[in-house]
N, C-alpha and C positions, 0 to 999 in steps of 0.2 A: 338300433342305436338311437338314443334317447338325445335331442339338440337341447340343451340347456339355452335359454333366454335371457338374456341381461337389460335389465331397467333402464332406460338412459340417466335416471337421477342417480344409480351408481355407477353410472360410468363417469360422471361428473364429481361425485362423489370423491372418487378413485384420482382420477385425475387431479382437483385439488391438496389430494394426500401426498400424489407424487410433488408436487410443486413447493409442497412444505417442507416434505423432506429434504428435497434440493437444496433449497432454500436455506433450509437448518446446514444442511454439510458445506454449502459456501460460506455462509456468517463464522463457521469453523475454521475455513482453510484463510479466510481474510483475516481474523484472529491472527492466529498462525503466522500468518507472515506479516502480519504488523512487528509480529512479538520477538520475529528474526531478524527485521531491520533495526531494530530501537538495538538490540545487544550490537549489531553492525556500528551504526551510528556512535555509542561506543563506547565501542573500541577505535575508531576514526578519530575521534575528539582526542581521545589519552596519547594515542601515535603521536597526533599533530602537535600536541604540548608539549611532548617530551620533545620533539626534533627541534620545536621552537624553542626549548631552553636551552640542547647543544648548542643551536646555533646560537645565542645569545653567550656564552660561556666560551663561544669559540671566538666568537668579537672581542671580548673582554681581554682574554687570557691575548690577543693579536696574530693566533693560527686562523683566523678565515679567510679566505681571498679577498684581492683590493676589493673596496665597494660592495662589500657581502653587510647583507642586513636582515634583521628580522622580519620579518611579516606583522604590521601594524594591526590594532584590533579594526580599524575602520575595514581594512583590506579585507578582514576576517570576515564581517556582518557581510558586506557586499557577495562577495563569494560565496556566505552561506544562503543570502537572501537569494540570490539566483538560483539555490539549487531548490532551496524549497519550494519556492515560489515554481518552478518547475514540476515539483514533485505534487506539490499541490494541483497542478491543470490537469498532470495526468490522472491520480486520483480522483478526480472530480470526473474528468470524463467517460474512465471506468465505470465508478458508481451509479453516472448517469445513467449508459447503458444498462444495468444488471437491474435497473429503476422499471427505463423501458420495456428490460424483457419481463420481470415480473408484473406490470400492470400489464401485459398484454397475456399473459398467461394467466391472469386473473380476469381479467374480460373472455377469457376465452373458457375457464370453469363454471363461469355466473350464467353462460349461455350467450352471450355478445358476441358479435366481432368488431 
């Protein structure tokens, strides 16, 4: 039985290829679910306008209950600015990591640790 010998420059080699491919099929799935949230996001928006015109049409017309009111646009920004502003750290922190783990798995192709 014949041991076949492997180059360490293709094992390196190999290994960079698997790192890209990864690489390529995350850049995919984070595509992906950008593309699932934006159609989320909306549909969110269109709900929240319609309900804020009920309720403004229910003001009008005098069937809303005492002291029932709209949701101001200021109220609006504030509320969305928290979420983003949220959505943004977590994104950010994600990205960081997936940062970290590809320079270290590129340090670790080139022959570094």
């Amino acid at each position: 039985m014949a041991i076949e010998w492997v180059r360490p420059a293709s094992i390196v080699h190999n290994f960079c290829y698997l790192i890209l491919i990864t690489a390529n099929r995350d850049h995919i799935q984070i595509k992906q679910g950008l593309n699932r949230r934006k159609g989320g996001h909306n549909g969110l928006v269109k709900s929240y306008e319609k309900l804020r015109q009920e309720t403004q049409s229910l003001i009008t017309a005098g069937k809303a209950p005492c002291g029932g009111q709209v949701p101001l646009e200021l109220q609006r920004c504030k509320e969305e600015t928290e979420r983003l502003n949220h959505e943004r750290m977590t994104m950010h922190l994600w990205l960081q990591a997936e940062k970290d783990e590809l320079s270290y798995a590129s340090s670790i192709g080139q022959g570094s640790s």
